[in-house]
C-alpha positions as CSV (number, residue, x, y, z in Angstrom):
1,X,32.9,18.1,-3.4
2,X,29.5,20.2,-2.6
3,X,28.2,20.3,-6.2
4,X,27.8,18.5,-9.5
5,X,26.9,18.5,-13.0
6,X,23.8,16.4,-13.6
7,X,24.7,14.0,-16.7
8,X,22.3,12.0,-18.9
9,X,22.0,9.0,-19.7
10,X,23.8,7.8,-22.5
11,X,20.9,5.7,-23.2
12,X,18.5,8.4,-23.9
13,X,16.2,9.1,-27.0
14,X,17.5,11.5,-29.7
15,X,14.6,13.7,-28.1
16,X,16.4,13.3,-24.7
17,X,13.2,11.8,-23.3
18,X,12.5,8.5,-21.3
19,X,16.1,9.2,-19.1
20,X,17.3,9.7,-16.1
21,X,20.3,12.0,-14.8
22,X,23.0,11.2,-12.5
23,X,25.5,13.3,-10.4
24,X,28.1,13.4,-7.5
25,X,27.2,15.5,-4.7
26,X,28.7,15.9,-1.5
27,X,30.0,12.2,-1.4
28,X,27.0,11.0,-2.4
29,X,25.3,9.6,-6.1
30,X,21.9,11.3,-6.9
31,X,19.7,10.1,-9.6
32,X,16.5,12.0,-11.4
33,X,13.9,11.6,-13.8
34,X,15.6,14.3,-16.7
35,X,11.8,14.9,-18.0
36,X,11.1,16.8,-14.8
37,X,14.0,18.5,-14.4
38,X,14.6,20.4,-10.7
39,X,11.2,19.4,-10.0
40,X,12.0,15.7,-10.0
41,X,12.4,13.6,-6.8
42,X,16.0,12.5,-6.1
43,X,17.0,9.5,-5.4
44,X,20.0,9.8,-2.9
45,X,22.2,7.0,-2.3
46,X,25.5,6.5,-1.2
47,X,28.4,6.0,-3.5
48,X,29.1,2.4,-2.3
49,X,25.5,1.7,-2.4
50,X,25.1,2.4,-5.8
51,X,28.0,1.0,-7.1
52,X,27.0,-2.6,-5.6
53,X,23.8,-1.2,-7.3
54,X,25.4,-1.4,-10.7
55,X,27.7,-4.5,-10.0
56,X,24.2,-6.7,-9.2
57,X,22.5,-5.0,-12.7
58,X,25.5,-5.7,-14.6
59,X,25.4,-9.9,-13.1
C-alpha cells in the first residue's frame, strides 16, 4: 500500500469544520487537521501505535 484516501471524521460538524482526517499510507496511520487541508502537519505513527492509541482512549 503506497497511498490512501484521507477520511473524515465521523464526528465532524455539518460544516465539516473542527475535524481531523485519517489515512493508511505505506504501512503506516497518518492523521491531519481537515481545515488545513495539504498544508496541514501530519502526524505519522505506526499502525500498532495508534491502535494502542485508540485502545487507551476507548478505556
Amino acid at each position: 500500500m503506497t497511498t490512501g484516501t484521507w477520511r473524515k471524521s465521523s464526528r465532524s460538524q455539518p460544516q465539516g469544520a473542527n475535524c481531523v482526517e485519517g489515512r493508511a499510507f505505506a504501512g503506516r496511520f497518518q492523521l491531519r487537521d481537515s481545515k488545513l487541508g495539504d498544508d496541514s502537519p501530519v502526524l505519522d505513527v505506526s499502525v500498532t501505535d495508534f491502535a494502542g492509541f485508540l485502545t487507551a482512549v476507548k478505556s
